[in-house]
N, CA and C atoms as an extended XYZ file, in Angstrom:
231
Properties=species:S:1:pos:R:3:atomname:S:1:resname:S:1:resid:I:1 pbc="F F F"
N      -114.571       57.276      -46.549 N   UNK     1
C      -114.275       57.710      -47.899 CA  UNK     1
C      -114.836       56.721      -48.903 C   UNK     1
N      -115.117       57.313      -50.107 N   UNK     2
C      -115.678       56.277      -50.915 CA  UNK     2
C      -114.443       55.860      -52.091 C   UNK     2
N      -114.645       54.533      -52.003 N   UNK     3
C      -113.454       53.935      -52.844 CA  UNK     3
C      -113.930       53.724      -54.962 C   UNK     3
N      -113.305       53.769      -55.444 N   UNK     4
C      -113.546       54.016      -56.758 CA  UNK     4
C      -113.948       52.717      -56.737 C   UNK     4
N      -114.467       52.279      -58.344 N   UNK     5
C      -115.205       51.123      -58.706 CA  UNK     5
C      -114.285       49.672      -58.515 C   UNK     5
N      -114.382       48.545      -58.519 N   UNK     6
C      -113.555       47.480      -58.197 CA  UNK     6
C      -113.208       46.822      -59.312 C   UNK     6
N      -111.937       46.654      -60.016 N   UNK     7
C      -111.407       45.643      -60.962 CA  UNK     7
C      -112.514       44.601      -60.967 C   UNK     7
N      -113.073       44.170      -62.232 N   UNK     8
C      -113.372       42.688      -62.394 CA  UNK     8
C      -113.286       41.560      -61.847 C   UNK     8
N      -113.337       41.032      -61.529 N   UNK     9
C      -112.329       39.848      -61.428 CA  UNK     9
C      -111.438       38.829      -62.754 C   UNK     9
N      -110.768       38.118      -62.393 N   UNK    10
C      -109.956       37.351      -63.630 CA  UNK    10
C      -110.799       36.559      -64.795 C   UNK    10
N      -111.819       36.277      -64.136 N   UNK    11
C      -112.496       34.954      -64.545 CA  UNK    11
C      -113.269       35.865      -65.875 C   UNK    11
N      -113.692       37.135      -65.009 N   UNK    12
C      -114.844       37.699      -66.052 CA  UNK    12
C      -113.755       38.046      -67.230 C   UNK    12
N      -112.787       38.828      -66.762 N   UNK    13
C      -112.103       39.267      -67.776 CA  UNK    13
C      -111.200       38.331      -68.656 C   UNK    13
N      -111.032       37.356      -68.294 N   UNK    14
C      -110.770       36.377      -69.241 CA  UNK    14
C      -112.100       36.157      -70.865 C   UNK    14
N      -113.206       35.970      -69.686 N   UNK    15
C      -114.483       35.514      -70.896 CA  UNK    15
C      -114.453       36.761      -71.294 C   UNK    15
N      -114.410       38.055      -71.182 N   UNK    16
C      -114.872       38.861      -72.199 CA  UNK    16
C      -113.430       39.340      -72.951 C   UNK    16
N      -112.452       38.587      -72.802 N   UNK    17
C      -111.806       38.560      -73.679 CA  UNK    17
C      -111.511       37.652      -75.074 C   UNK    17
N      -112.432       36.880      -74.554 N   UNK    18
C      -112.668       35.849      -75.674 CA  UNK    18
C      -113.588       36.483      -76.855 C   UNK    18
N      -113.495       35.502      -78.137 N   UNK    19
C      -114.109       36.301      -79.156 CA  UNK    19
C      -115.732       35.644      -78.896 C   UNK    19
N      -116.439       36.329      -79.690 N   UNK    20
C      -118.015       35.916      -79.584 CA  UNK    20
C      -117.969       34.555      -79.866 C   UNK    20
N      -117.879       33.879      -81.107 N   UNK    21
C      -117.827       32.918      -81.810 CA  UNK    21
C      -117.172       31.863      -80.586 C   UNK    21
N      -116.509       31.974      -79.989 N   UNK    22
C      -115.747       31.147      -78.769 CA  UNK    22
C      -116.833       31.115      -77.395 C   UNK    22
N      -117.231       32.346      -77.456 N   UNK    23
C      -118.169       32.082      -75.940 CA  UNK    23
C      -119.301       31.174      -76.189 C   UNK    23
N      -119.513       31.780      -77.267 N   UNK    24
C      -120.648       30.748      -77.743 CA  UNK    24
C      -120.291       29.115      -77.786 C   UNK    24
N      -119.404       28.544      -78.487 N   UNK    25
C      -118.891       27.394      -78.676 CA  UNK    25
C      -118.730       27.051      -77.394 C   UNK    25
N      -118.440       28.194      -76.351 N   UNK    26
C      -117.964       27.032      -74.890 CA  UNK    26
C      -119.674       27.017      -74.031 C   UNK    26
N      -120.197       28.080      -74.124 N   UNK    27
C      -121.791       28.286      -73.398 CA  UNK    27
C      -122.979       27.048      -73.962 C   UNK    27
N      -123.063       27.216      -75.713 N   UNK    28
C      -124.318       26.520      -75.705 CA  UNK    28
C      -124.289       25.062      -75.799 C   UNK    28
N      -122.933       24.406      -75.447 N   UNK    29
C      -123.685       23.113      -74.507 CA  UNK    29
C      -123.725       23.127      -73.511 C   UNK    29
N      -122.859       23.945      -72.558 N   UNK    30
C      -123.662       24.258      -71.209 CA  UNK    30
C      -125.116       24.441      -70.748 C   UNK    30
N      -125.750       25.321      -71.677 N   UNK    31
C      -126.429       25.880      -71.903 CA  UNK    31
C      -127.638       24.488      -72.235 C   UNK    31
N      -127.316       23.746      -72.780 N   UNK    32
C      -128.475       22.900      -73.398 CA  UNK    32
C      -128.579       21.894      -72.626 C   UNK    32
N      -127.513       21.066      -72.178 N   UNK    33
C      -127.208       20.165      -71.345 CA  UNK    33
C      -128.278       20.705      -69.622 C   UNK    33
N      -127.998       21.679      -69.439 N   UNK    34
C      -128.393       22.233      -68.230 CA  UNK    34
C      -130.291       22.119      -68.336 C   UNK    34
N      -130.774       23.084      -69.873 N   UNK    35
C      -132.153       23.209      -69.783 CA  UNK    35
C      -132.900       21.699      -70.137 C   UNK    35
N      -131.663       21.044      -70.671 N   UNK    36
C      -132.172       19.486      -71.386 CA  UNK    36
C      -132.879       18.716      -69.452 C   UNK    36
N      -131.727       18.954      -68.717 N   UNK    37
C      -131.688       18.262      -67.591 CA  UNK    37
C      -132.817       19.165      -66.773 C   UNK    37
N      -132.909       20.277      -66.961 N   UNK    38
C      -134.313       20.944      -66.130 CA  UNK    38
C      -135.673       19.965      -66.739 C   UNK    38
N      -135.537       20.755      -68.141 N   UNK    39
C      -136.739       19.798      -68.759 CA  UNK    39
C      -137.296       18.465      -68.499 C   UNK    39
N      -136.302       17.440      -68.435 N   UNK    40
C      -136.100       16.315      -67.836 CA  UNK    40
C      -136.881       15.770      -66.101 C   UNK    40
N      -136.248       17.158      -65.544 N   UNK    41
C      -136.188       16.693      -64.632 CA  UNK    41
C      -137.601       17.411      -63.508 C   UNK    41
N      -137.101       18.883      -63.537 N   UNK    42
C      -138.129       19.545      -63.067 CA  UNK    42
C      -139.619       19.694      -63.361 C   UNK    42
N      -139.682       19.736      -64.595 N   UNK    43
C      -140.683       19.391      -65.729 CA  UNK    43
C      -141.224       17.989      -66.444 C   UNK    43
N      -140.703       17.416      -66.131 N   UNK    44
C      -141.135       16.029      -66.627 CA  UNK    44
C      -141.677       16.003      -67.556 C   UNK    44
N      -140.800       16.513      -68.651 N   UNK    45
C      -140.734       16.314      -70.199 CA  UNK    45
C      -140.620       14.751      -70.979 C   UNK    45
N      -141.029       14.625      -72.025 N   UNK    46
C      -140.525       13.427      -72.402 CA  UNK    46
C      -139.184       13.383      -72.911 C   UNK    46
N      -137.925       12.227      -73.243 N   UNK    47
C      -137.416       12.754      -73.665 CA  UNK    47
C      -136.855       13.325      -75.018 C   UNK    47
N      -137.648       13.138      -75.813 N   UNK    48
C      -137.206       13.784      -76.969 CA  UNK    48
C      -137.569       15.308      -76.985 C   UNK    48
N      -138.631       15.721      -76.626 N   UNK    49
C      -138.862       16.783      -76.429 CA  UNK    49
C      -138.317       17.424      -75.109 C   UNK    49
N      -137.683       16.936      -74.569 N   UNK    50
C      -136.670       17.825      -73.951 CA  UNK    50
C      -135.399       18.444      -74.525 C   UNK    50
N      -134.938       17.209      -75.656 N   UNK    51
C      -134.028       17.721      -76.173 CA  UNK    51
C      -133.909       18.871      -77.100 C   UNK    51
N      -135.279       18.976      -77.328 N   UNK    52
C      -135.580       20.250      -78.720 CA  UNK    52
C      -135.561       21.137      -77.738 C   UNK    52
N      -136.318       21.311      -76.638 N   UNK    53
C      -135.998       22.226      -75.948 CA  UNK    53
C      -134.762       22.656      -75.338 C   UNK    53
N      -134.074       21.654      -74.849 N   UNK    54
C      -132.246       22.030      -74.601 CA  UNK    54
C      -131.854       22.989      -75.663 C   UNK    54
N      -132.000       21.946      -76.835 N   UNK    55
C      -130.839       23.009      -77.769 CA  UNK    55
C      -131.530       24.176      -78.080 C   UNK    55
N      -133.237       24.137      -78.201 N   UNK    56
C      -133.860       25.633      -78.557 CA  UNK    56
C      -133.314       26.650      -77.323 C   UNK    56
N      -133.762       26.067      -76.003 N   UNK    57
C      -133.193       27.200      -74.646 CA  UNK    57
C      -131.928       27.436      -74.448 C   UNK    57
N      -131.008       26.621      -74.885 N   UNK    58
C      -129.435       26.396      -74.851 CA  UNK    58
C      -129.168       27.444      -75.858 C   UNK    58
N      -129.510       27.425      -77.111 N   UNK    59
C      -129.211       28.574      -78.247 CA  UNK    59
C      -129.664       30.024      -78.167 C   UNK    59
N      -130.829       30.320      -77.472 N   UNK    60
C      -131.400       31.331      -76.918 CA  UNK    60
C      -130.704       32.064      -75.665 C   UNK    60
N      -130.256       31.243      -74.610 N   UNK    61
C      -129.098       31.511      -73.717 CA  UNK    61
C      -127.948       31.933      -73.627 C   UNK    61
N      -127.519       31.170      -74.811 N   UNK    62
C      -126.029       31.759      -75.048 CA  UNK    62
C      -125.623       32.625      -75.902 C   UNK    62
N      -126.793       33.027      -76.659 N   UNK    63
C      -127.307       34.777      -76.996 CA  UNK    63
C      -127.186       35.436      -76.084 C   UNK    63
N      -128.040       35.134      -75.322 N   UNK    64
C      -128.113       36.229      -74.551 CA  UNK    64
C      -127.345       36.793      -73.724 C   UNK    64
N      -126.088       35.722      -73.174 N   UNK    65
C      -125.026       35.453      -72.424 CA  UNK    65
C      -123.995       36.740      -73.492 C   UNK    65
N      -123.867       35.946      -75.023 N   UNK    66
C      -122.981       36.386      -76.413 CA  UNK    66
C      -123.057       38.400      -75.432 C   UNK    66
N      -124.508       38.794      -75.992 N   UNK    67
C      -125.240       40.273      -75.755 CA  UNK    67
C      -124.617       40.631      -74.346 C   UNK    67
N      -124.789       40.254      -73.140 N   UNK    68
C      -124.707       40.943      -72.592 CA  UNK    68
C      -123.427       40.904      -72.485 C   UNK    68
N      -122.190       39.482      -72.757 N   UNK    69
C      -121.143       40.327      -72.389 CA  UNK    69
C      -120.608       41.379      -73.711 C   UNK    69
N      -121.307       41.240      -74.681 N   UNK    70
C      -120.808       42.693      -75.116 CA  UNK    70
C      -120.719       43.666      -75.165 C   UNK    70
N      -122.136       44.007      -73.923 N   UNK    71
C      -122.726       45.027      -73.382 CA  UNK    71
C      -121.458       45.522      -72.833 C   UNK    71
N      -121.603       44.191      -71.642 N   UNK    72
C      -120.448       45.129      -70.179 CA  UNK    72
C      -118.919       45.294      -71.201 C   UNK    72
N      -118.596       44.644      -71.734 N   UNK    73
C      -116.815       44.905      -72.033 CA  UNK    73
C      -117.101       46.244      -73.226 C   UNK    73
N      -118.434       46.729      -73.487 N   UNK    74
C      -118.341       47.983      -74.247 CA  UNK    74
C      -118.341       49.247      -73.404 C   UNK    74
N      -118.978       48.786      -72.406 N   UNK    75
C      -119.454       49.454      -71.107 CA  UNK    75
C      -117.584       49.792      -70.532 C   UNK    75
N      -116.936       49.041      -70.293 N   UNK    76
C      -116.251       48.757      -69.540 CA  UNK    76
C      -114.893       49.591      -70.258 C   UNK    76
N      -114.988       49.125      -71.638 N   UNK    77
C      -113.909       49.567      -72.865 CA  UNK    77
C      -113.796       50.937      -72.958 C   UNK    77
């Protein structure tokens, strides 16, 4: 038999219960910190110009992060 779709889990439904303005505030230093340390590391950036890139890829990310969860919890709503 086929079983209907599966609850979320907690974690997701916590973050998309948060407001935009909040996901953002908790994502884009994740977000920058992470591409700062790629840049850094994988790439062998210098470092100042890694950091423009952190916060440019970090701010771009957590857009995109912002978008899609508004996608799914509209999806979902």
């Amino acid at each position: 038999m086929k079983q209907g779709p599966q609850p979320p889990p907690r974690l997701v439904v916590w973050w998309e219960g948060l407001e935009t303005w909040v996901q953002l505030a908790i994502s884009f230093p994740i977000f920058a910190m992470l591409t700062f340390l790629i840049n850094v590391g994988a790439f062998s950036q210098p470092v100042p110009r890694s950091i423009f890139y952190g916060l440019f890829e970090g701010g771009v990310l957590s857009g995109l992060m912002a978008v899609a969860t508004s996608t799914e919890r509209g999806r979902r709503g």
